[in-house]
C-alpha positions in Angstrom: -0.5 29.3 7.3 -2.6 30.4 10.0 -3.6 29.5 13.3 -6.4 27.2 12.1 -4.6 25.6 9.6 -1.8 24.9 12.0 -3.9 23.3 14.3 -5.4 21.2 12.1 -2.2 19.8 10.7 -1.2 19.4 14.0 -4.5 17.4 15.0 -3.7 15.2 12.0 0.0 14.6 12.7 -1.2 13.4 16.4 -3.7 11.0 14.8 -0.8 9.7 12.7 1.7 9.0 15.6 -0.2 6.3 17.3 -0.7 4.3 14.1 2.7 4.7 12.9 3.8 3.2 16.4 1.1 0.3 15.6 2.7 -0.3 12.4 6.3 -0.7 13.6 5.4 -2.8 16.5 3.1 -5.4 14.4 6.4 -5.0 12.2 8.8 -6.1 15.0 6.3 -8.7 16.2 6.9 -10.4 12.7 10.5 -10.1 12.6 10.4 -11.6 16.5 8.3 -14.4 15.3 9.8 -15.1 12.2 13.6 -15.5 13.6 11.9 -17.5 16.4 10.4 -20.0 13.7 14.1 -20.2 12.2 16.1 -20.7 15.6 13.9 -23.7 16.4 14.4 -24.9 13.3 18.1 -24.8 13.4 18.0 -27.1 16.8 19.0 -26.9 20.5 22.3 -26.5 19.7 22.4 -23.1 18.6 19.5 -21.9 20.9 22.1 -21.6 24.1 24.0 -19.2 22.2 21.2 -17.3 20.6 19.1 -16.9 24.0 22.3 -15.2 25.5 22.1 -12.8 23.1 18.8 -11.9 23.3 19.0 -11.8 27.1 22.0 -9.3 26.4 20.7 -7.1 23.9 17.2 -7.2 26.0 19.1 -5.8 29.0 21.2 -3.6 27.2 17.9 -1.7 25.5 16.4 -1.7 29.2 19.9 0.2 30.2 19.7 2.5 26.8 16.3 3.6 27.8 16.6 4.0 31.0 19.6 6.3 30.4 17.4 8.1 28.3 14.7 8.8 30.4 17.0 9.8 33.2 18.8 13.2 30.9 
């Protein structure tokens, strides 16, 4: 490969990145509001519990990525 063609597949694979990241977060989006749907569902009883582990795993990704950026 040469120069040229590097660049070009280079200049594709950043055109890809974006939409990739589009994909996975309409994908989580989903997921989000699909378990949502299910929780409520279920009743109050089981959304105490449920919103403390979202709080917790919310925090700990904060933490995680914040450790992250810091290396």
């Amino acid at each position: 490969m040469d120069a040229s063609e590097t660049l070009a597949v280079d200049a594709f694979l950043g055109l890809l990145v974006p939409l990739w990241q589009v994909v996975i977060g309409v994908l989580v989006l989903v997921t989000v509001v699909v378990s949502v749907r299910k929780l409520l569902l279920r009743g109050p009883s089981r959304m105490g519990g449920a919103l403390l582990l979202l709080g917790s795993a919310v925090v700990g990704l904060a933490v995680v990525s914040y450790l992250i950026q810091s290396l």
